[in-house]
Backbone as CSV, one residue per row, in Angstrom:
resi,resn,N_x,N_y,N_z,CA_x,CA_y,CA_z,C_x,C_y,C_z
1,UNK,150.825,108.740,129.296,149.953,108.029,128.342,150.744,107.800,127.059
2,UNK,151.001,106.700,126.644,151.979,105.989,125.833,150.758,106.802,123.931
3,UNK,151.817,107.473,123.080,151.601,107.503,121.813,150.272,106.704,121.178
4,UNK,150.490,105.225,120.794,149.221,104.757,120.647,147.677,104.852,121.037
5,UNK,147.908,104.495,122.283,146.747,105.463,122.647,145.922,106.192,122.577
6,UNK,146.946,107.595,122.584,146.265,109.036,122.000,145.692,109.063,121.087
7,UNK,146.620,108.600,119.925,145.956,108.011,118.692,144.867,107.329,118.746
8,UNK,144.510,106.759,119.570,143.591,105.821,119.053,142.250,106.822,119.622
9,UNK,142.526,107.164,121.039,141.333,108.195,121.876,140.562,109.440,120.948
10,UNK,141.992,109.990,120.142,141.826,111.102,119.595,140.873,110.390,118.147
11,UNK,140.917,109.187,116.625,140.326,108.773,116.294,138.975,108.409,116.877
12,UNK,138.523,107.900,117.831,137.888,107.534,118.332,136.922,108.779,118.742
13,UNK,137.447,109.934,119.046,136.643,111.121,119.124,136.233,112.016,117.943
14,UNK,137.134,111.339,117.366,136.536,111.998,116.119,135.407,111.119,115.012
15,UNK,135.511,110.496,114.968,134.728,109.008,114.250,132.977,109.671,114.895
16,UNK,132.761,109.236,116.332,131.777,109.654,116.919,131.330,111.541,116.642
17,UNK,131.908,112.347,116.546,131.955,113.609,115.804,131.780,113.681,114.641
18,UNK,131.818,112.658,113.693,131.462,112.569,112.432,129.817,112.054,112.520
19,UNK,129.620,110.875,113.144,128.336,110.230,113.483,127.507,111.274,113.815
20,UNK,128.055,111.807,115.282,126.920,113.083,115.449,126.557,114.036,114.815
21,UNK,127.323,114.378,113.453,127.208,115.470,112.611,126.035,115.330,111.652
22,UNK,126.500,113.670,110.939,126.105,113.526,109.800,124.304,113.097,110.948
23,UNK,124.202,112.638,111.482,122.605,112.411,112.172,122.182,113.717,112.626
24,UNK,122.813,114.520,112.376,121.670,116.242,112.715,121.615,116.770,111.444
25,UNK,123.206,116.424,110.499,122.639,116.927,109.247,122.264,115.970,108.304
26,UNK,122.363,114.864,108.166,122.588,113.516,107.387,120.856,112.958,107.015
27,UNK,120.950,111.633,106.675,119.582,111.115,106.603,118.642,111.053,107.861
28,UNK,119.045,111.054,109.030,118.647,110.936,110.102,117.937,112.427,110.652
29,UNK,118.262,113.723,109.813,118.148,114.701,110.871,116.494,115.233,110.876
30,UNK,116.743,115.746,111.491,114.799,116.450,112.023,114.270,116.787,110.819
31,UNK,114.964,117.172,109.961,114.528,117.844,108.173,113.784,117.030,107.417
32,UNK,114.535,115.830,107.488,114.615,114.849,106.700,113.817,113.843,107.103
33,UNK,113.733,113.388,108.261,112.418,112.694,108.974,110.821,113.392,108.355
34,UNK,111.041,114.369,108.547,109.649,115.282,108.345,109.323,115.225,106.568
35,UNK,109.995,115.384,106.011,110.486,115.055,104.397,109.904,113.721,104.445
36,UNK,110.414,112.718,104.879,110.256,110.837,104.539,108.752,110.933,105.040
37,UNK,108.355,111.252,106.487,106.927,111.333,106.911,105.767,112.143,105.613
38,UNK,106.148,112.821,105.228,105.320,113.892,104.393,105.268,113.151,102.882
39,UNK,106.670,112.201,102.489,106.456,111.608,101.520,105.569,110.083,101.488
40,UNK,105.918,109.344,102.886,104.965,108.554,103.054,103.807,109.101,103.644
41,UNK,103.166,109.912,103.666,101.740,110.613,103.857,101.262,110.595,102.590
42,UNK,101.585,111.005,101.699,101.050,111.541,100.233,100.887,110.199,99.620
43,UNK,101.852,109.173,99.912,101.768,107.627,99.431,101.044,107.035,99.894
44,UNK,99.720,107.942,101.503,99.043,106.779,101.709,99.553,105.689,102.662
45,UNK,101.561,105.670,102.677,101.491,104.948,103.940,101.342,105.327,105.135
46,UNK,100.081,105.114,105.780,99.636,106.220,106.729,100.688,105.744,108.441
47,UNK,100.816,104.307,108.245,101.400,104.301,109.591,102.655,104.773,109.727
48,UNK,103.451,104.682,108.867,104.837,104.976,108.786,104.952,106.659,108.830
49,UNK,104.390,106.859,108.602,104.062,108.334,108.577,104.006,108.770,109.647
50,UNK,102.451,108.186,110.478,102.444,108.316,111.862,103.819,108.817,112.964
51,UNK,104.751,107.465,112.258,105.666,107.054,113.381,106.566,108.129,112.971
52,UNK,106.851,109.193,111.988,107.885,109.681,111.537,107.165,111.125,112.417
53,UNK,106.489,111.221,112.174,105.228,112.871,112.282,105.417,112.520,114.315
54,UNK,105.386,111.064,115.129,105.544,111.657,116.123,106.959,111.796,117.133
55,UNK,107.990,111.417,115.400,109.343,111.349,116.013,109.433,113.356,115.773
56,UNK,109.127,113.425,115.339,109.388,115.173,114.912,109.050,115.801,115.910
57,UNK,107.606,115.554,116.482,106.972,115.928,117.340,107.380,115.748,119.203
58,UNK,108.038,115.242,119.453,109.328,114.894,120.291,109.955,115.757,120.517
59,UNK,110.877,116.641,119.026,111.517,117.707,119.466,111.162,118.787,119.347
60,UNK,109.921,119.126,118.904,108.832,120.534,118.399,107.454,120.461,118.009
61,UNK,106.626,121.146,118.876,105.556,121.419,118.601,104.947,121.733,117.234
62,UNK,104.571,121.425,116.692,104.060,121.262,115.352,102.509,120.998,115.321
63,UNK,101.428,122.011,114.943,99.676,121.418,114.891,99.856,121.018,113.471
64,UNK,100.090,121.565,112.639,100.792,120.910,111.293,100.493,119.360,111.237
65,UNK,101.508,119.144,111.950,101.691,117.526,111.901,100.754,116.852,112.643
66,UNK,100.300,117.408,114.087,99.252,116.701,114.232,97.456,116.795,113.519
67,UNK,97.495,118.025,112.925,96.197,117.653,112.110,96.457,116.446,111.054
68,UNK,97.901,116.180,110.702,97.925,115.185,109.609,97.832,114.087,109.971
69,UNK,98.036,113.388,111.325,98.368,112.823,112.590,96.731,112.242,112.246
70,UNK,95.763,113.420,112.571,94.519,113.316,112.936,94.395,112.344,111.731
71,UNK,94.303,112.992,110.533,94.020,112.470,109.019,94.429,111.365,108.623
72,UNK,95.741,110.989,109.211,95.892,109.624,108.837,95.307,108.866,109.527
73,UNK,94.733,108.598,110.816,93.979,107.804,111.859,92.517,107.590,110.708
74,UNK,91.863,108.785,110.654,90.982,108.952,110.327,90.983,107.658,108.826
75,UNK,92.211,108.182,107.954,91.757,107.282,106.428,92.036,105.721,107.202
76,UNK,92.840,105.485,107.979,92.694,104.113,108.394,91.663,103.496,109.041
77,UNK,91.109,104.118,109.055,89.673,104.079,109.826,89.606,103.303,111.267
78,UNK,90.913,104.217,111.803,90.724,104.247,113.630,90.424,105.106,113.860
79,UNK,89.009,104.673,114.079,88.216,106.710,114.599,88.148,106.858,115.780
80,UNK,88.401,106.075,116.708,88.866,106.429,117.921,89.551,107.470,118.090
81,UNK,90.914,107.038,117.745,92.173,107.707,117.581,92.099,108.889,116.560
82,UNK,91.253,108.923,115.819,91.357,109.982,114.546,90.734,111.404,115.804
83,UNK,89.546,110.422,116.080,88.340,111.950,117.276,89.093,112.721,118.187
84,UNK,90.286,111.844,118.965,90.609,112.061,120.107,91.915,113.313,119.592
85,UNK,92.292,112.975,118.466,93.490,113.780,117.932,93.490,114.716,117.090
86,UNK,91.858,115.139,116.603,91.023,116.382,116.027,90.830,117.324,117.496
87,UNK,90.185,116.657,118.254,89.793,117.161,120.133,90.662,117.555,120.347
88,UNK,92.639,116.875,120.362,93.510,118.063,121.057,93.426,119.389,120.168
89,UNK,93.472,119.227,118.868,93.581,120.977,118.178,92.282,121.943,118.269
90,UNK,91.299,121.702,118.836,90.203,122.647,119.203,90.621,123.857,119.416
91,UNK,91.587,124.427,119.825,91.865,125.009,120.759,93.101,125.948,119.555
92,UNK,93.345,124.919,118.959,94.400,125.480,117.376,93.858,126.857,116.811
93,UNK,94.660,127.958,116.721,94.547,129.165,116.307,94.784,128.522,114.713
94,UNK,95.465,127.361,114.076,95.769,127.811,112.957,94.686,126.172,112.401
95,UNK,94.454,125.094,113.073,93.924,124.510,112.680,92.392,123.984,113.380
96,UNK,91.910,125.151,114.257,90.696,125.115,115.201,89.553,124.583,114.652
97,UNK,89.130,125.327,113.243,87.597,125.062,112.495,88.093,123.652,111.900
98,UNK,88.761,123.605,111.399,88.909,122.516,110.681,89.467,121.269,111.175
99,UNK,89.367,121.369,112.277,89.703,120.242,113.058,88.306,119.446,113.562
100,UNK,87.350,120.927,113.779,86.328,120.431,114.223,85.712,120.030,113.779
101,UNK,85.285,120.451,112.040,84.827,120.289,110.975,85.262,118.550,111.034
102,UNK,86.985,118.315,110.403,87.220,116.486,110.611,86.731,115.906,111.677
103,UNK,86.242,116.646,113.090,86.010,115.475,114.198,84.449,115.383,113.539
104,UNK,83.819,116.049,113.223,82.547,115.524,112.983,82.258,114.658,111.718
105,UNK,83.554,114.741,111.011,82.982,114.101,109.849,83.793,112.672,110.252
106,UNK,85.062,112.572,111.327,84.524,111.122,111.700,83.706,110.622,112.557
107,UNK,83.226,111.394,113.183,81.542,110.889,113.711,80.539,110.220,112.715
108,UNK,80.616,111.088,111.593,79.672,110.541,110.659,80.316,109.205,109.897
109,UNK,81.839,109.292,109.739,81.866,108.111,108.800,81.932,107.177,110.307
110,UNK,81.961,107.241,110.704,81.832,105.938,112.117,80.528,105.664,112.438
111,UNK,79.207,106.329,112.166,78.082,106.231,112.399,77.531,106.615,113.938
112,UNK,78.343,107.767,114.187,78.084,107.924,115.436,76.778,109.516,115.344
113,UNK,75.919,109.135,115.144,74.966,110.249,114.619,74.362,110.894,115.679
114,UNK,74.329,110.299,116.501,73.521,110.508,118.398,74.728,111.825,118.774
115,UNK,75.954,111.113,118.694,77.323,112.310,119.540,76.955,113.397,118.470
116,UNK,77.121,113.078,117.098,77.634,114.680,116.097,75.994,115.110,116.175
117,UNK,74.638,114.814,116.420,73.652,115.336,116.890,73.817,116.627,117.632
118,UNK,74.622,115.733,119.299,74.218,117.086,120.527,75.415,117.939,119.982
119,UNK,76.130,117.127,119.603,77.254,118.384,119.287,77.002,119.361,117.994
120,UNK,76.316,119.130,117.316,75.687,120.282,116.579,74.922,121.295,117.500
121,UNK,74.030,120.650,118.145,72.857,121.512,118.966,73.796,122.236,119.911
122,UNK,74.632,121.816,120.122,75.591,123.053,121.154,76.235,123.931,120.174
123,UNK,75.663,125.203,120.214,75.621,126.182,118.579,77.376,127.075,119.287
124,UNK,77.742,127.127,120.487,78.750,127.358,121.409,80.062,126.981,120.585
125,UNK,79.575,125.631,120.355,80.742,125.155,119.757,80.852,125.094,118.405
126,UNK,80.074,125.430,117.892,80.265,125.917,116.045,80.484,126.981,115.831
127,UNK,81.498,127.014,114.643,81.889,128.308,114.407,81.100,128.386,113.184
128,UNK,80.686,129.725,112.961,79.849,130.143,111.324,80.399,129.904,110.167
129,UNK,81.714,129.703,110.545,82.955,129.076,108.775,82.562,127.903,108.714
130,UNK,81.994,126.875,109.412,81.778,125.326,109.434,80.525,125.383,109.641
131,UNK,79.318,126.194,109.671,78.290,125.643,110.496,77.183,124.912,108.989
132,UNK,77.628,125.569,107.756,76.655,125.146,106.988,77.374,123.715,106.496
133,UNK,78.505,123.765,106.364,79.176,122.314,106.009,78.867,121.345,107.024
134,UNK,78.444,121.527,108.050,78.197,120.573,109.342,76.838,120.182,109.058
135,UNK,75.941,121.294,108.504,74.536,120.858,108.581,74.187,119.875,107.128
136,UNK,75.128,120.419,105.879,75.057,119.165,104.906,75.442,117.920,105.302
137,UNK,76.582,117.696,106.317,77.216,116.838,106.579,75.726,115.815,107.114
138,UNK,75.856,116.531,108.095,74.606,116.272,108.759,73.144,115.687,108.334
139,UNK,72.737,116.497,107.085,71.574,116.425,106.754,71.616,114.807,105.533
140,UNK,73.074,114.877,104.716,73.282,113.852,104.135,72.983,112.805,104.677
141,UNK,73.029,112.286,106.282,73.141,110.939,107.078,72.093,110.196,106.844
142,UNK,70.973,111.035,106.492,69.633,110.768,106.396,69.435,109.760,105.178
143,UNK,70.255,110.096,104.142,70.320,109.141,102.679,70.582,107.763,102.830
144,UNK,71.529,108.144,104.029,71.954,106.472,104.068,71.425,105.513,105.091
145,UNK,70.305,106.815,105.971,70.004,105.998,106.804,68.518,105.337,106.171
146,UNK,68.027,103.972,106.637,67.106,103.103,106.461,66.002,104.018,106.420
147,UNK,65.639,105.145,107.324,64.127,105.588,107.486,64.139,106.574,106.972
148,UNK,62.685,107.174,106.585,62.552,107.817,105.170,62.812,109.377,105.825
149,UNK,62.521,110.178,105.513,62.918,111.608,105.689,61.774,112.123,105.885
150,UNK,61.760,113.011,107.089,60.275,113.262,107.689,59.777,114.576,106.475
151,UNK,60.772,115.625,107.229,60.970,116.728,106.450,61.727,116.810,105.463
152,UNK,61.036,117.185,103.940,62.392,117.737,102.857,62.716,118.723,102.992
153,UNK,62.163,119.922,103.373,62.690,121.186,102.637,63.725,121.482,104.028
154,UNK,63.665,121.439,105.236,65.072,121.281,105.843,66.106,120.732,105.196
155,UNK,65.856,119.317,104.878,67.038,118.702,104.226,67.753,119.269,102.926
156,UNK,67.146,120.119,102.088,68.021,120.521,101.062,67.747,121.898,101.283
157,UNK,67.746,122.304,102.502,67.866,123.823,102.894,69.698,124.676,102.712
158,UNK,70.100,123.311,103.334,72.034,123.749,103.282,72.587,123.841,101.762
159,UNK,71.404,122.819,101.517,72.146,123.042,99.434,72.207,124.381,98.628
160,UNK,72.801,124.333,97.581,72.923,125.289,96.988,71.998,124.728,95.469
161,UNK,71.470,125.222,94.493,70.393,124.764,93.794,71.113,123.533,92.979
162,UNK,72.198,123.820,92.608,72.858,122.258,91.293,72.586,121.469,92.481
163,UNK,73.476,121.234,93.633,73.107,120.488,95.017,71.700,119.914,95.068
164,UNK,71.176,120.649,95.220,69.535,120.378,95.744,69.082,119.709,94.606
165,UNK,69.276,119.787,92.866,68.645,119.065,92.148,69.214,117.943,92.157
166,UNK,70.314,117.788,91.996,71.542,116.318,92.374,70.229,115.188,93.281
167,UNK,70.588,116.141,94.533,69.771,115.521,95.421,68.662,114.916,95.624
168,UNK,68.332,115.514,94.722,65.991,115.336,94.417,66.112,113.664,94.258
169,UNK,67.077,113.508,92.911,66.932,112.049,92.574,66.984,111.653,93.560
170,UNK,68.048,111.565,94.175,68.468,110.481,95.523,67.452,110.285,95.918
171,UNK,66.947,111.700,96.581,65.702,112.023,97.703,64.705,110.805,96.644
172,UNK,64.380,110.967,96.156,62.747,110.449,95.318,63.084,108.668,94.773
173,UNK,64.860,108.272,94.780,65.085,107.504,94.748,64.953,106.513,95.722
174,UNK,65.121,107.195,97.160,65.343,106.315,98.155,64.002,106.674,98.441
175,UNK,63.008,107.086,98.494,61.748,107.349,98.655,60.885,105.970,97.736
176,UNK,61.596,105.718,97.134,61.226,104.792,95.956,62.070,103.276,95.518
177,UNK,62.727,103.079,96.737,63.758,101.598,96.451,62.805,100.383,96.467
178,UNK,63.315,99.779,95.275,62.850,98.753,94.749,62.896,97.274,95.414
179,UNK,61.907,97.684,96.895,62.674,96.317,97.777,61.564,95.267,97.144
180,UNK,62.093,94.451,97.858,61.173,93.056,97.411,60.872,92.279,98.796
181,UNK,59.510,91.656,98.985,59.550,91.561,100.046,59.981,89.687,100.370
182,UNK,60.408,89.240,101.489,60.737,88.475,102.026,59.481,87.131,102.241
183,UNK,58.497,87.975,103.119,57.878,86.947,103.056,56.857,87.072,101.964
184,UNK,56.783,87.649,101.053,55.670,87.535,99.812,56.210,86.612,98.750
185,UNK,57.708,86.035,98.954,58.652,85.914,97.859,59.010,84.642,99.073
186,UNK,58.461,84.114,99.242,58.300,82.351,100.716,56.996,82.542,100.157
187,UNK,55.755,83.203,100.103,54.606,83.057,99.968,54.124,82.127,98.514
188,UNK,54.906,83.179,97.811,55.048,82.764,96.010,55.595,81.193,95.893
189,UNK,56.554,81.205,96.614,57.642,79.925,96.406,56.879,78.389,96.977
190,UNK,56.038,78.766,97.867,55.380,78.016,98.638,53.719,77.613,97.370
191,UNK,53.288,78.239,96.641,51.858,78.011,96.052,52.938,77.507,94.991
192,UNK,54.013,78.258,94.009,54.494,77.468,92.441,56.177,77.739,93.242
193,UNK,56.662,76.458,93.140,57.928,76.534,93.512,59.037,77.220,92.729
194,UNK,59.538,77.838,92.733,60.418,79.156,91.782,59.884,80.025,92.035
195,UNK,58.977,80.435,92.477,57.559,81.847,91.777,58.399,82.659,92.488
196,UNK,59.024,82.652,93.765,59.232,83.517,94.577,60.492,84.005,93.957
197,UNK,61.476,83.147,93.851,63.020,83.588,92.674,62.739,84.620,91.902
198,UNK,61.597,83.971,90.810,61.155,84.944,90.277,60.563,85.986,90.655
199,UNK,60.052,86.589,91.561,59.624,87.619,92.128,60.971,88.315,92.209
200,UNK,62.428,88.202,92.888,63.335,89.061,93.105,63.972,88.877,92.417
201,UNK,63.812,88.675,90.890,64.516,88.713,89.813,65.599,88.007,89.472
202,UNK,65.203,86.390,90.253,66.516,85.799,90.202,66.081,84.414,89.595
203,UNK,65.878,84.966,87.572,64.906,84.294,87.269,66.017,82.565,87.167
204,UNK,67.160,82.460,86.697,67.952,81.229,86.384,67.555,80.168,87.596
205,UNK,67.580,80.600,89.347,66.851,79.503,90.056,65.542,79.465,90.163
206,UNK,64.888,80.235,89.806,63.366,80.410,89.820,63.066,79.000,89.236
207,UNK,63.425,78.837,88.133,63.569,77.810,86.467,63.850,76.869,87.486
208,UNK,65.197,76.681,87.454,65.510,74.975,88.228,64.943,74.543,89.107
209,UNK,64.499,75.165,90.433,63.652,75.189,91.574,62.242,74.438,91.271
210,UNK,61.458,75.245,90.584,60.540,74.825,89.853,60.655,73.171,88.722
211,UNK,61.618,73.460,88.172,61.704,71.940,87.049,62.060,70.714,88.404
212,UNK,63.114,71.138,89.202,63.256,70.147,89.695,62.480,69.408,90.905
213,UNK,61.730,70.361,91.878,60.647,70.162,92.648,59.477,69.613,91.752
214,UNK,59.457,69.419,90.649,58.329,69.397,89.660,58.874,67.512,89.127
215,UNK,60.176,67.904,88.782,60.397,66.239,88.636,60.425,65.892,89.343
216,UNK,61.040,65.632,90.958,60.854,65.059,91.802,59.271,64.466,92.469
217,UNK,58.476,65.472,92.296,57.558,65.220,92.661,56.403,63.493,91.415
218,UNK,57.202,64.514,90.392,56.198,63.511,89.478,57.274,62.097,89.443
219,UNK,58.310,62.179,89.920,58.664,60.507,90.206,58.406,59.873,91.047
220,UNK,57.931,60.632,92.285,57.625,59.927,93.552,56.264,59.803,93.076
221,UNK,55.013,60.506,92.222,53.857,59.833,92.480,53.654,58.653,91.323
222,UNK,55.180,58.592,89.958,54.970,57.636,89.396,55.338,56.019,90.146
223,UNK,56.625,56.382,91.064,56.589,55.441,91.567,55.908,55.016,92.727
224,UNK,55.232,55.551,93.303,54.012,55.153,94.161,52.921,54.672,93.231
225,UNK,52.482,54.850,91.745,51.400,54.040,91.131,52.269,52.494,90.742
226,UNK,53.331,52.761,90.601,54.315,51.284,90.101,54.224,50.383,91.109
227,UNK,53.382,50.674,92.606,53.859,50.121,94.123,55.173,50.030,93.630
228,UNK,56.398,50.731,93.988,57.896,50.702,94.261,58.044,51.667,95.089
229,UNK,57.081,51.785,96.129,56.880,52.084,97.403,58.381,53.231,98.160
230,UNK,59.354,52.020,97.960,60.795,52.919,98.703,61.166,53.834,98.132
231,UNK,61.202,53.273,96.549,61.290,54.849,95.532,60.713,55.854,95.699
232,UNK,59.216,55.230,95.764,58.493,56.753,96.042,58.258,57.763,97.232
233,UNK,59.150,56.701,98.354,59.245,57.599,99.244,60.413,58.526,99.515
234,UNK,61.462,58.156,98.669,63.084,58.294,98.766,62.787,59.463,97.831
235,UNK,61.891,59.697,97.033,61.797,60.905,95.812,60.980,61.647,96.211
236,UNK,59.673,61.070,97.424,58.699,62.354,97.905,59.456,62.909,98.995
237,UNK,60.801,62.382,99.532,61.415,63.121,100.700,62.595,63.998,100.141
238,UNK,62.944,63.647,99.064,63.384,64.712,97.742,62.828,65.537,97.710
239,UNK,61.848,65.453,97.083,60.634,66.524,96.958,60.379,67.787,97.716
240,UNK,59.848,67.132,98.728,59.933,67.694,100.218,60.804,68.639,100.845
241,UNK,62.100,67.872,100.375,63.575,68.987,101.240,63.759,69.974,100.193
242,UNK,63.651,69.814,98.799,63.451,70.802,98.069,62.920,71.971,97.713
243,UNK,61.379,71.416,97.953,60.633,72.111,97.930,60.642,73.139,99.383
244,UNK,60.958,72.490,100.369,61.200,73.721,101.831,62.526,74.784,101.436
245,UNK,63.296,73.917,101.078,64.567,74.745,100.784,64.417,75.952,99.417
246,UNK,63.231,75.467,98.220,62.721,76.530,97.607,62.179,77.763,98.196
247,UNK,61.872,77.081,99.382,60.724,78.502,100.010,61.818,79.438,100.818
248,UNK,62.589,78.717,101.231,63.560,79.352,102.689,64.468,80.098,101.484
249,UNK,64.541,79.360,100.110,65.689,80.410,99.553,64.984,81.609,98.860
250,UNK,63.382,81.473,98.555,62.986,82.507,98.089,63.132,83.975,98.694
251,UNK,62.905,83.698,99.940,63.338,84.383,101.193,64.360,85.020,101.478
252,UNK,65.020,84.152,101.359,66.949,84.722,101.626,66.930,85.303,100.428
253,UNK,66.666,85.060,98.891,66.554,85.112,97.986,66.243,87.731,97.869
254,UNK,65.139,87.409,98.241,64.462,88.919,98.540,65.721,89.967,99.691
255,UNK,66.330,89.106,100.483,66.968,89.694,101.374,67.972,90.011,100.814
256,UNK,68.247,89.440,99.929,69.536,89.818,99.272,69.863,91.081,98.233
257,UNK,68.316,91.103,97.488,68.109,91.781,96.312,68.219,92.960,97.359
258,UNK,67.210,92.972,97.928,67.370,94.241,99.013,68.998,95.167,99.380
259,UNK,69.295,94.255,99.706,70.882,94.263,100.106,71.427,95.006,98.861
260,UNK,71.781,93.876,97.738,71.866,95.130,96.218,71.294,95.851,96.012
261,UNK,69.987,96.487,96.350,69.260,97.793,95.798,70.048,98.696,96.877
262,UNK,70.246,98.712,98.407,70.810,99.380,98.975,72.098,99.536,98.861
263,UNK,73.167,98.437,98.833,74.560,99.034,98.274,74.810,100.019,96.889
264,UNK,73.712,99.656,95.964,73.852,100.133,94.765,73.646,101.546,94.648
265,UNK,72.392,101.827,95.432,71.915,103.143,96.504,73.709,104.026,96.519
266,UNK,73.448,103.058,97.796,74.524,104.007,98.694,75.962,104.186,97.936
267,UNK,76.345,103.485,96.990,77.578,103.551,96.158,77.498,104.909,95.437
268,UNK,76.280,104.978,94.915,75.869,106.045,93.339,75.975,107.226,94.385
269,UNK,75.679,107.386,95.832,75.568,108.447,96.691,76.599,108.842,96.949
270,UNK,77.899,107.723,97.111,78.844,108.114,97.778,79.894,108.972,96.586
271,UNK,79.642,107.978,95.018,80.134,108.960,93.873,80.200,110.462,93.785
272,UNK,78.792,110.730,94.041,77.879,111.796,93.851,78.654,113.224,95.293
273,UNK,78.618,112.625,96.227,79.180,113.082,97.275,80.467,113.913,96.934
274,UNK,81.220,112.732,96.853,83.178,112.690,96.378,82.867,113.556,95.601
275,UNK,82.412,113.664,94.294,82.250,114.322,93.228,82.316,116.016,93.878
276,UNK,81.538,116.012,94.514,81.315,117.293,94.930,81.833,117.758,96.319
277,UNK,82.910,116.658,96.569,83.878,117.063,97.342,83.414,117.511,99.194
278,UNK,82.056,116.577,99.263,82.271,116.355,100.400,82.617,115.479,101.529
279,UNK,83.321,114.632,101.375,84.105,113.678,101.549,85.589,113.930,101.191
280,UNK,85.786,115.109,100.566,87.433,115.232,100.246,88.492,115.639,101.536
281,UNK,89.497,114.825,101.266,90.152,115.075,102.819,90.610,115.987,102.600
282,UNK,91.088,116.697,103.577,92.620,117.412,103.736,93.598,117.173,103.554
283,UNK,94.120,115.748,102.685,95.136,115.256,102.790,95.465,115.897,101.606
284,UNK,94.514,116.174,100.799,94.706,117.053,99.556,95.590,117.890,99.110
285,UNK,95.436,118.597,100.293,96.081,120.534,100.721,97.429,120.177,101.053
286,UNK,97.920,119.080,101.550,99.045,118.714,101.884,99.853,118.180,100.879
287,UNK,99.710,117.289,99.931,99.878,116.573,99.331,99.604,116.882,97.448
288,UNK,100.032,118.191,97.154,100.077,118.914,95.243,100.777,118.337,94.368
């Protein structure tokens, strides 16, 4: 084997010996992946994270990473994927309760209230470190749901007293939302055109609705006394589409207000919640 060669074989083995070094110890190595994943976790970039947390996971078992795994699914709100990847750590000596604890609370933010139901009632599978946080979890659903609350004193049974007074408002609030009704507000709109606007507090078209169904009308019956006949029919079919479209919007009109009394609801709830940190992730504990 001719001099050159060697040279070149022997470079050549070494070059690649440098490569393999610096990628176990370099930017590339298992350390440092887990580092970049953990820093894009805390930033919120949840997918990149993902992809780093299941390159790690490749060469070592880690529940670590997959409860974070779980957590990032979860804030992206693939709760599919968030449920299914709380479900493998059940079984986690170091992240068991609190895995179970996140699978139910994405049940709840997914609206799956029927599943985190039986799975409460199977008492088997609750542990006593989670069982009262499950039943606030639980008992909260009720705020946001449409129908009124049969029983109170269950419902602020899990509270603790600041809790339970917090709550009263809500409770006596949503006991008390300021709907407006739909067809009483078509009813209104239909006898004085606006009336119904005005009923759901939406006094600026109430006004125009009214002035302009009101002029229209009084031009079509001036020009029907003028006999200018086409006018007055071209302004009573004005009239007409107006005046229907007053009623149909009084309507839509109520559906809407509704709509804002309930987001406005459910916003001040969800403050109120956060505030008191039930809704706070785990991403927390990870992330100082």
């Amino acid at each position: 084997m001719n001099s050159p060669l060697i040279t070149r074989f022997i470079f050549l083995f070494v070059f690649l010996s440098l490569i393999n070094a610096q990628d176990k110890n370099g930017y590339f190595s298992l350390e440092n992946r887990l580092k970049f994943g953990n820093f894009l976790f805390c930033k919120g970039d949840y997918i990149r994270a993902i992809d780093e947390y299941n390159f790690v996971l490749t060469k070592q078992n880690n529940d670590t990473l997959k409860f974070k795994i779980a957590l990032a699914y979860q804030k992206l709100e693939r709760y599919d994927e968030s449920e299914n990847s709380f479900k493998e750590l059940f079984t986690s000596q170091q992240f068991g309760s609190e895995a179970k604890f996140e699978y139910f609370k994405t049940l709840y933010l997914s609206d799956k209230f029927e599943t985190m139901h039986k799975r409460i009632a199977d008492d088997s599978f609750i542990e006593s470190s989670i069982s009262d946080k499950l039943k606030r979890l639980y008992n909260l659903k009720h705020l946001y749901s449409s129908k009124s609350i049969e029983d109170s004193s269950k419902f602020f049974q899990p509270f603790n007293q600041n809790e339970s007074i917090e709550l009263l408002k809500f409770y006596v609030r949503k006991q008390n939302l300021d709907n407006k009704s739909p067809a009483l507000a078509a009813v209104l709109s239909a006898i004085i055109p606006g009336l119904g606007k005005v009923y759901t507090e939406n006094y600026g078209d109430g006004i125009t609705a009214f002035l302009l169904t009101g002029v229209l009308t009084f031009l079509a019956i001036d020009n029907f006394n003028a006999d200018h006949n086409f006018r007055g029919w071209l302004f009573t079919t004005l009239a007409a589409y107006f005046y229907a479209g007053n009623i149909y919007g009084s309507a839509a009109s109520a559906v809407l207000f509704n709509a804002n009394v309930r987001m406005n609801f459910d916003s001040d709830l969800t403050l109120f919640l956060n505030k008191n940190n039930h809704f706070s992730s785990n991403s927390n504990l990870f992330c100082k």
